[in-house]
N, C-alpha and C positions, 0 to 999 in steps of 0.2 A: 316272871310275872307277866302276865296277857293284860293288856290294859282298851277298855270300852274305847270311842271316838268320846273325846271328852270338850270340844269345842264344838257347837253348833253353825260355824263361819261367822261368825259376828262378834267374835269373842268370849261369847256367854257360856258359860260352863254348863252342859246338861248332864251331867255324872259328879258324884261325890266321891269316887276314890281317889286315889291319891295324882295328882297331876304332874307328872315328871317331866322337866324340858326334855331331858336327852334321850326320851323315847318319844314321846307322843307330842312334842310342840315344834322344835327348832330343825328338824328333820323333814317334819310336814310343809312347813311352811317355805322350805328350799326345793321341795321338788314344784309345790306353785311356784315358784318365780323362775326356776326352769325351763319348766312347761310354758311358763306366758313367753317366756324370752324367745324359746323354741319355735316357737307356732307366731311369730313376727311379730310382738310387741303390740297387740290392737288394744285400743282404748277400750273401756267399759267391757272386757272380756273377765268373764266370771271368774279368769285364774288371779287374775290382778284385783279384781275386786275381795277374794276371797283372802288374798294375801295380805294387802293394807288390812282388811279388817282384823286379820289373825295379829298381824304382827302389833297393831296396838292391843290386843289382846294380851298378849305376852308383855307390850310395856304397862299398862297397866296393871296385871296382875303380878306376873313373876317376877321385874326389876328394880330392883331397889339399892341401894348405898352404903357404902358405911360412914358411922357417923363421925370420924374423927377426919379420913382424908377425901370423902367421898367420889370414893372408887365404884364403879357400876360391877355390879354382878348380877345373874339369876338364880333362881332360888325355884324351891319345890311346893305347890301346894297342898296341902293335905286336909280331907275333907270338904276341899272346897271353899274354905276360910281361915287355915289357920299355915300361915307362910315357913317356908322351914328354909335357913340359911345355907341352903348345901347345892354348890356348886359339881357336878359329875364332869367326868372327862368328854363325855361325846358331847358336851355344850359345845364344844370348836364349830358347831355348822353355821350357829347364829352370827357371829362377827362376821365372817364370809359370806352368808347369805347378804345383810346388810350392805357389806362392800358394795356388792353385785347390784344388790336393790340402788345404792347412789349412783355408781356407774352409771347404768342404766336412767338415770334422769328422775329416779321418782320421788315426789314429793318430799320435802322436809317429815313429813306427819308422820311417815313412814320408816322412816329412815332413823 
């Protein structure tokens, strides 16, 4: 399955197909904070700007709980509104990236 760029860098979804983390969110969002760590860490540089905005992106849309021991997982959008509880295996980047994002000093908001 070939999937369109389906965040606009702000978070905002500009595609209604189905939004997968483990193809087109949590993969993205590690090679920006790479790339920023990479090229030395400069404030207001568009990788780091693109990355806080994704990654709330992703906590807003994709994370959510369960409701008995509220455990965090991510989850699949479909259509662009309707959330589907299914966690895939190449979600492993997002915890790691995270890491890396506190490591690195960044914001609570972010992180």
């Amino acid at each position: 399955m070939q999937l369109k760029i389906l965040f606009d860098g702000l978070g905002d979804i500009v595609n209604s197909i189905a939004i997968i983390s483990y193809i087109a969110v949590d993969s993205y969002y590690k090679y920006l904070l790479e790339q920023w760590i990479q090229r030395g860490r400069k404030e207001n540089d568009f990788l780091l700007n693109d990355y806080i905005r994704s990654t709330e992106g992703i906590f807003s849309k994709l994370l959510k709980r369960t409701p008995k021991d509220n455990h965090v997982y991510i989850g699949e959008l479909i259509d662009a509104a309707n959330f589907k509880p299914k966690m895939d295996h190449l979600t492993h980047f997002l915890p790691g990236t995270l890491l890396l994002d506190h490591h690195f000093g960044l914001p609570d908001s972010s992180s």
